[in-house]
DOTI-6297 format. One record per atom (N, C-alpha, C): x, y, z. Coordinates in steps of 0.02 Angstrom, whole numbers, plus 50000, padded with zeros to 5 digits. Layout:
<recs>
XYZ...
</recs>
This chain:
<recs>
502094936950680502044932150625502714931750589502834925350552503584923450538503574926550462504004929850450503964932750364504164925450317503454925250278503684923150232504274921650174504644918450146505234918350118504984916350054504574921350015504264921749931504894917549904505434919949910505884918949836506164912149851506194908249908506504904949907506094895349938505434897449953504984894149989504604889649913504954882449933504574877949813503904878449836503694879649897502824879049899502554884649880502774888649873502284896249867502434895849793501864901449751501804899849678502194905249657502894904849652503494910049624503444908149551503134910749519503194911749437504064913849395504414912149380504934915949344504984916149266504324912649228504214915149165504204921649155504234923849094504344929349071503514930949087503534940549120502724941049122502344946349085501854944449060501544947449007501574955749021501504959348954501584967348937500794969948981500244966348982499804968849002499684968449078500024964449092500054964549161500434968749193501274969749165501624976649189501414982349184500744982949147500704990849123500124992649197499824987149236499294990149282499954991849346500554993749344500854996549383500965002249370501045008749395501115014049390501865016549341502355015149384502815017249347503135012249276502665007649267502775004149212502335006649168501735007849169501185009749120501395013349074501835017849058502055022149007502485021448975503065016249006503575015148977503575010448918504165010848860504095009748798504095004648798504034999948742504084993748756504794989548758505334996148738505834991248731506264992348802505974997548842506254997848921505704990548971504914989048915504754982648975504744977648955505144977848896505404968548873506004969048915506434972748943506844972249000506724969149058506034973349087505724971949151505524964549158505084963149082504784956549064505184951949100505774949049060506254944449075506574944149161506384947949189506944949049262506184950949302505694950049324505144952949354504894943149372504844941549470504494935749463503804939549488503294933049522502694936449527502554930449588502234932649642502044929349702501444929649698501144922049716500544922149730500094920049779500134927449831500024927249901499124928249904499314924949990498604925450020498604931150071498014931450071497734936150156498124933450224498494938150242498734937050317499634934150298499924934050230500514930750215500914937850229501494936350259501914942350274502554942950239502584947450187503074947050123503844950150148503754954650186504494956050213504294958650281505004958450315505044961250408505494966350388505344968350467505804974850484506774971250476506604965350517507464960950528507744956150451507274959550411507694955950355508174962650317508664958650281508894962450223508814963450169508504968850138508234971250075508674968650025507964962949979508344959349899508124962349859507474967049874507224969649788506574974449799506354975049773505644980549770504824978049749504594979749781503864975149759503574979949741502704978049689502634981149646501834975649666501154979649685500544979249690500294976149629500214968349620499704968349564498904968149558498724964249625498334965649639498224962349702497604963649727497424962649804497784969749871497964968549921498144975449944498814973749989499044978050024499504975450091499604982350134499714980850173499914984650231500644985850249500914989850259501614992050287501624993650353501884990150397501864993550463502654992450490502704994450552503134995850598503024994050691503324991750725503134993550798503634995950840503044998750861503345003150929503655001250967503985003851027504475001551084503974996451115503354998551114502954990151169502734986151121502864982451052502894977151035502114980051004501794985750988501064987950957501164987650877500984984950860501024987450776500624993450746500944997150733500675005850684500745006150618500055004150586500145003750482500315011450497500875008450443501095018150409500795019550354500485012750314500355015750255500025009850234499535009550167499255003850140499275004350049499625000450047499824999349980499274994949932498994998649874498394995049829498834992149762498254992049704498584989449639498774997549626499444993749584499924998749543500405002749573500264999449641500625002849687501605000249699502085004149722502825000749735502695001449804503284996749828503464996349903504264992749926504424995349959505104993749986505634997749943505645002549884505965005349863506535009949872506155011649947506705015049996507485010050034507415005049988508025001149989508595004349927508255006749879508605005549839509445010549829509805008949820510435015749804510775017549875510625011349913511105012749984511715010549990512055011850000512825011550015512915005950081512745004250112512784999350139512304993250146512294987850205511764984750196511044986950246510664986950190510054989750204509404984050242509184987950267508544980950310507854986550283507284980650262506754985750248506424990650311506344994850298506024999950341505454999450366504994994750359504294992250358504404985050356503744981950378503534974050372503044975750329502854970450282502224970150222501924963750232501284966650249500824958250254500254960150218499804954350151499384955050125498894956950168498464961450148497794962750183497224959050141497314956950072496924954750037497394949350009497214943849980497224938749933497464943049856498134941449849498354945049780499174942949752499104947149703499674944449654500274950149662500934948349700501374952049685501974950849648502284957049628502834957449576503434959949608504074955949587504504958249632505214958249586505644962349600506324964449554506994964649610507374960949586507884962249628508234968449633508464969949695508764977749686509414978449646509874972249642510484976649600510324974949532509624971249498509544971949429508894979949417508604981649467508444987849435508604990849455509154994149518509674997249511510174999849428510224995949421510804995149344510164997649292509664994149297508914996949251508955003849239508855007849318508655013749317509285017549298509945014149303510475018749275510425019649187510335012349158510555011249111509895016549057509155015949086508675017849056508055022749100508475031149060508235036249109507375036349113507095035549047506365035749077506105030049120506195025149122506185021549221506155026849249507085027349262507285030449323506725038149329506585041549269506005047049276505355043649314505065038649282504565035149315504345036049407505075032049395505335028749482505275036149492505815042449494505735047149536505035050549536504765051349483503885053049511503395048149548503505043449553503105038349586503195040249651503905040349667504195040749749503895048049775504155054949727503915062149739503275061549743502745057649733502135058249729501935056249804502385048949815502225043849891502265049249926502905052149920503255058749995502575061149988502255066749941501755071849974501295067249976500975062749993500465060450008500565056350099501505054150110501485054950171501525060150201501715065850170501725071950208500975075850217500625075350168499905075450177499415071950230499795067150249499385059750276499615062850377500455064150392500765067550440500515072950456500355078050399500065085450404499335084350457498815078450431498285079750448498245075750539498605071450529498885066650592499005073850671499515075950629499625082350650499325087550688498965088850651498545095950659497835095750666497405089450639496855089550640496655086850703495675088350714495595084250763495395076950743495065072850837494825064550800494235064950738494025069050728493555068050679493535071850605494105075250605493935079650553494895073150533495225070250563495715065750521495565059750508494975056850573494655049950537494285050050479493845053950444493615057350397494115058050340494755061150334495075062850300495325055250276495355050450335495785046750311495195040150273494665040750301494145036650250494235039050196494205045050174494185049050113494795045250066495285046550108496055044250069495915037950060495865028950094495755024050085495315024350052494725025650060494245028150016494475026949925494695032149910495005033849838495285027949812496015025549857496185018949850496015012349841495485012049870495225004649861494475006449827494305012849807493645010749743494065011249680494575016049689494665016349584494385021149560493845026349581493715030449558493075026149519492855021149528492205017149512491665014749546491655014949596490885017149632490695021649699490325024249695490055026949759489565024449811489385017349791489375015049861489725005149887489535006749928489864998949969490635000149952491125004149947491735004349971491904998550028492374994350008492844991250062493294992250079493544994550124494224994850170494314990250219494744984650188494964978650239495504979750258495274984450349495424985250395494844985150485495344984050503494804984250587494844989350595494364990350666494344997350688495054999250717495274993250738495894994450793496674996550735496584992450684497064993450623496935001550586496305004650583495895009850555496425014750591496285014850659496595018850694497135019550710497585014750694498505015150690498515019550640498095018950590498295024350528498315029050536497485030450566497455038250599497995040650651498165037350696498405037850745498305040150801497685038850818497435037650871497165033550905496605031850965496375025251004495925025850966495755017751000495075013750955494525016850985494435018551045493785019951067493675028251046494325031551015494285038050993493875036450935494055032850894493895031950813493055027250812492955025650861492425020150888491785026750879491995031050906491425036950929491225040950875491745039850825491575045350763491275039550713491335032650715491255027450669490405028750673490445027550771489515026150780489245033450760489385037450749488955044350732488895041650628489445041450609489435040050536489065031950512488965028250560488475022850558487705024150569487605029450609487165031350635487035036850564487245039050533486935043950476486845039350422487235032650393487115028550353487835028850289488255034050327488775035850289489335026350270489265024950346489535018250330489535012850365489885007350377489475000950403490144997950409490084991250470490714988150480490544979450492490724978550446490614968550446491064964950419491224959250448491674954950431492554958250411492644961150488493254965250479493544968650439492934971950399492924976550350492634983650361492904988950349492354995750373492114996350283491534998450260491044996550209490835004350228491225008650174490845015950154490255015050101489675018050148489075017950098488835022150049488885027150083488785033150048489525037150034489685037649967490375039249958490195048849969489925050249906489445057349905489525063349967489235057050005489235060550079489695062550123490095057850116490665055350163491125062350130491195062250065491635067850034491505075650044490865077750069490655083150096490665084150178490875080050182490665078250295491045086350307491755086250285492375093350313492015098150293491735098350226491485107350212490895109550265490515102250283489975105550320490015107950373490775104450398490945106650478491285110450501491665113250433492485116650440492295123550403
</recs>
């Protein structure tokens, strides 16, 4: 799929009004900051307003800036030497992405492609104006470095279990993790994760018919359910005890 060109495409809905304090604060590393570091952000922050299946950056472009989850979800992936695509990661609200552009010494290409998985609103900053941001105003730049130290151990968490675990005790782990992400910590049942089985399992990193076999046992207990290219955790409760019972 052809990457979208947000910043520069008059059809897509690129906002460059100034954007409201309550809206910067449902991002993570904005939420705390004072108000006179996000009347900064305010003025220099546009906002895209993408659909399901729109692809916000490629691997072959060159990094302009950093995006910032407002809402709806996206996916980060990569492919392999045979042209397979492998999500590395799935980005929700409040979430950053492409940041690993930022403070490079030469010219940088994003490390990932980002395509909406959901219908949502993103926020985007050019890199040499919050570059200069994070110099000029250290609690950002504090922000930014806990946001990122947080991403690392959660990929290293995410690698660890990839790693070491088996197909069922990391497909598990990794419902658990999407899981968390896409309820909010607000309900325990009908969880959505809009992903396929075949997308499910790039995460995990393994085959579909591996992840197929542990789905039908956890369909088969009522733990969860798969419709309209969605896997639909039912029982959250449950799902969060599956490892102690087995391990």
């Amino acid at each position: 799929m052809k990457p979208v060109d947000c910043l520069k495409d008059p059809q897509l809905a690129v906002h460059h009004e100034v954007v409201q304090t309550d809206l910067l604060r449902k991002i993570v590393i904005f939420k705390d900051l004072s108000q006179k570091s996000l009347s900064i952000i305010e003025k220099r922050i546009q906002t895209l307003e993408l659909k399901k299946g729109d692809q916000i950056i490629s691997e072959a472009e060159v990094a302009k800036g950093v995006y910032f989850v407002h809402s709806g979800a996206v996916k980060l992936t990569k492919q392999d030497g045979d042209g397979n695509e492998i999500i590395v990661c799935v980005r929700q609200q409040g979430d950053v992405f492409a940041e690993a552009c930022l403070f490079t010494r030469r010219k940088e290409y994003y490390p990932a492609a980002a395509t909406m998985l959901q219908d949502g609103k993103i926020l985007f900053l050019d890199k040499l104006e919050i570059e200069r941001d994070l110099y000029n105003y250290p609690e950002l730049s504090m922000q930014m470095i806990s946001y990122m130290s947080d991403a690392l151990r959660e990929m290293t968490s995410q690698l660890r279990d990839v790693a070491l675990l088996d197909v069922y005790a990391k497909t598990v782990k990794t419902l658990e993790r999407l899981g968390n992400k896409f309820n909010n910590g607000l309900n325990r049942w009908d969880i959505e994760i809009p992903l396929t089985i075949q997308e499910f399992a790039t995460v995990v990193g393994t085959t579909r018919e591996s992840v197929s076999r542990v789905f039908s046992k956890l369909k088969k207990d009522g733990i969860i359910d798969m419709k309209s290219r969605k896997i639909i955790i039912r029982d959250w409760c449950t799902l969060c005890t599956l490892l102690h019972r087995e391990y």
